[in-house]
C-alpha positions as CSV (number, residue, x, y, z in Angstrom):
1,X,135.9,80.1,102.2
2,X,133.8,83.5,102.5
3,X,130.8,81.6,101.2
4,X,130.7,79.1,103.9
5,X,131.5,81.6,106.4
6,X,128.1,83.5,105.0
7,X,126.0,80.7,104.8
8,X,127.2,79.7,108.8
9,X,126.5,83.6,109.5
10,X,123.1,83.1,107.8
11,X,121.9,80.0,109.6
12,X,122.7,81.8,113.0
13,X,120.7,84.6,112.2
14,X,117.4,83.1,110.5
15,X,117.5,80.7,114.1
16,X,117.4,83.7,116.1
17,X,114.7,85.0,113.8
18,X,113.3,82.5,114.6
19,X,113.7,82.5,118.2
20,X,111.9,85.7,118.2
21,X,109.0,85.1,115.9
22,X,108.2,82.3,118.5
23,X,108.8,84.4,121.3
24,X,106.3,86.7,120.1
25,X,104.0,84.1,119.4
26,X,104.1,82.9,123.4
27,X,104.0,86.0,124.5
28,X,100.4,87.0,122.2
29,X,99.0,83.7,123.5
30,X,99.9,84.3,127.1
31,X,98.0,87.5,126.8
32,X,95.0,86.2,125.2
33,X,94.6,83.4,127.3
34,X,95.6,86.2,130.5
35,X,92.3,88.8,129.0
36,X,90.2,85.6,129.0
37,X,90.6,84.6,132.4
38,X,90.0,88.0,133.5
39,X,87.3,88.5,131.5
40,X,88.0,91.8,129.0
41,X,85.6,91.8,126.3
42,X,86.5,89.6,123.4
43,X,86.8,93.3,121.2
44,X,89.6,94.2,123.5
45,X,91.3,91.3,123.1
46,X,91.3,91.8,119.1
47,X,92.7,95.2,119.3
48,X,95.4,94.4,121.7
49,X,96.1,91.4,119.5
50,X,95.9,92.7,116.6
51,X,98.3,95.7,117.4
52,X,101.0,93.2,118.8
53,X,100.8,91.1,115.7
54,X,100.5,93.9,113.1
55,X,103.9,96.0,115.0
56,X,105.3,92.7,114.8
57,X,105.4,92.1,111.8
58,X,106.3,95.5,110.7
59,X,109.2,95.2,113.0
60,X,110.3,91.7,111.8
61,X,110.3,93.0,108.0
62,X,112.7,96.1,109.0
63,X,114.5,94.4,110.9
64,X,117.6,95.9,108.7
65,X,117.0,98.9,110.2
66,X,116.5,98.1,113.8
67,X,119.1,99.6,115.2
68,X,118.4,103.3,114.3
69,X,116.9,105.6,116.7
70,X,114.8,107.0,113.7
71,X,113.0,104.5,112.7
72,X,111.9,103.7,116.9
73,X,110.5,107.2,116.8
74,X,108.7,106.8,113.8
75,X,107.4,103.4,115.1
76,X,106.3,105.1,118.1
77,X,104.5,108.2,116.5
78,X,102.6,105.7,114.2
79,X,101.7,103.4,117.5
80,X,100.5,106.3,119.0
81,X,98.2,106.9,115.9
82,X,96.8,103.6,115.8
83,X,96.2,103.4,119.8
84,X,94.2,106.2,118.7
85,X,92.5,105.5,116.1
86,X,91.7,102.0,117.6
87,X,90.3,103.1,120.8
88,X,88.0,105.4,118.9
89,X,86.7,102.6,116.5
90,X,86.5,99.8,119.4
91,X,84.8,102.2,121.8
92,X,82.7,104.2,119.5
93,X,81.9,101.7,116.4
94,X,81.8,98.7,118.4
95,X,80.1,100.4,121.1
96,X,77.0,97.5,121.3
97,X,79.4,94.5,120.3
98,X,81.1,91.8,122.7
99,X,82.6,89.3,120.5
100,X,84.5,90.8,117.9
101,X,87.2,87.8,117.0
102,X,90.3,88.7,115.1
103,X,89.5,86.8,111.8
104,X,87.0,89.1,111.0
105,X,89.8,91.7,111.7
106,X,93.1,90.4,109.8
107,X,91.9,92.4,106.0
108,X,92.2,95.7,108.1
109,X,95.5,94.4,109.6
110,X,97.0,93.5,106.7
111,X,96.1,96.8,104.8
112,X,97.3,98.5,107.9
113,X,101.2,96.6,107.8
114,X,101.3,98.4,103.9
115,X,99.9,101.5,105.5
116,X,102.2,101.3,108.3
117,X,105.5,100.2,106.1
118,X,105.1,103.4,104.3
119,X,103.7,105.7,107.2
120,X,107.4,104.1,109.1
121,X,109.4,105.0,106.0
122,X,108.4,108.5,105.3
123,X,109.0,109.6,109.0
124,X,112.1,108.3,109.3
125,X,113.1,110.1,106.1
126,X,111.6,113.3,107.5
127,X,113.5,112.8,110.3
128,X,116.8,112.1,109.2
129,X,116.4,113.8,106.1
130,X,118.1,110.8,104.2
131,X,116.1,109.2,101.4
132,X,117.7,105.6,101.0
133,X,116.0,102.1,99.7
134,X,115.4,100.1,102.5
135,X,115.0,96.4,101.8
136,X,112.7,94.4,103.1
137,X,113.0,90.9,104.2
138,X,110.2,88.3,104.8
């Protein structure tokens, strides 16, 4: 009886997962296709992009731990880093380039989800002061 209840529990929750992830997929198109149209630099368009899809993700793995005001702050700190940090390397770096496309970009995003998953983790032990195992889901 408590097995088919978890299974129906489970199929209502991996649909709205899935809800989301499709959500978020519009809503990165819409802006890409929106930065085209009003011509930003193809560069921009890979950072913004690339931020959206690498917070996403990290987002959609803790999504245990949603819910805690913690792990929002230490999401926010770690955006504010890689605005940053971004900025700097698009403006400065890329200072002579136009068409940057976000293939040649996705190594550096996927190191950055690792980078990010522990960055997100430490914070919110420092500030809550709790050191639990958080599992991730994929």
């Amino acid at each position: 009886m408590h097995e088919l209840k978890r299974k129906k529990i489970k199929r209502r929750a991996s649909f709205w997962e899935s809800v989301v992830l499709v959500l978020i997929g519009i809503f990165t198109y819409l802006v890409a296709s929106n930065f085209s149209d009003r011509g930003v630099p193809q560069k921009w368009t890979t950072a913004v992009l690339a931020t959206i899809i690498t917070f996403g993700f990290v987002i959609y793995v803790c999504r245990e731990i949603v819910l805690r005001w913690s792990f929002w702050v230490a999401i926010a700190i770690c955006l504010a880093v890689h605005i940053v940090v971004l900025w700097g390397f698009f403006q400065y770096v890329l200072q002579r380039v136009e068409r940057f496309g976000i293939l040649f970009w996705y190594p550096i995003m996927l190191a950055e989800v690792f980078v990010l998953l522990v960055a997100v983790k430490r914070l919110e032990e420092k500030l809550t002061g709790k050191h639990e195992a958080t599992r991730l889901r994929f």
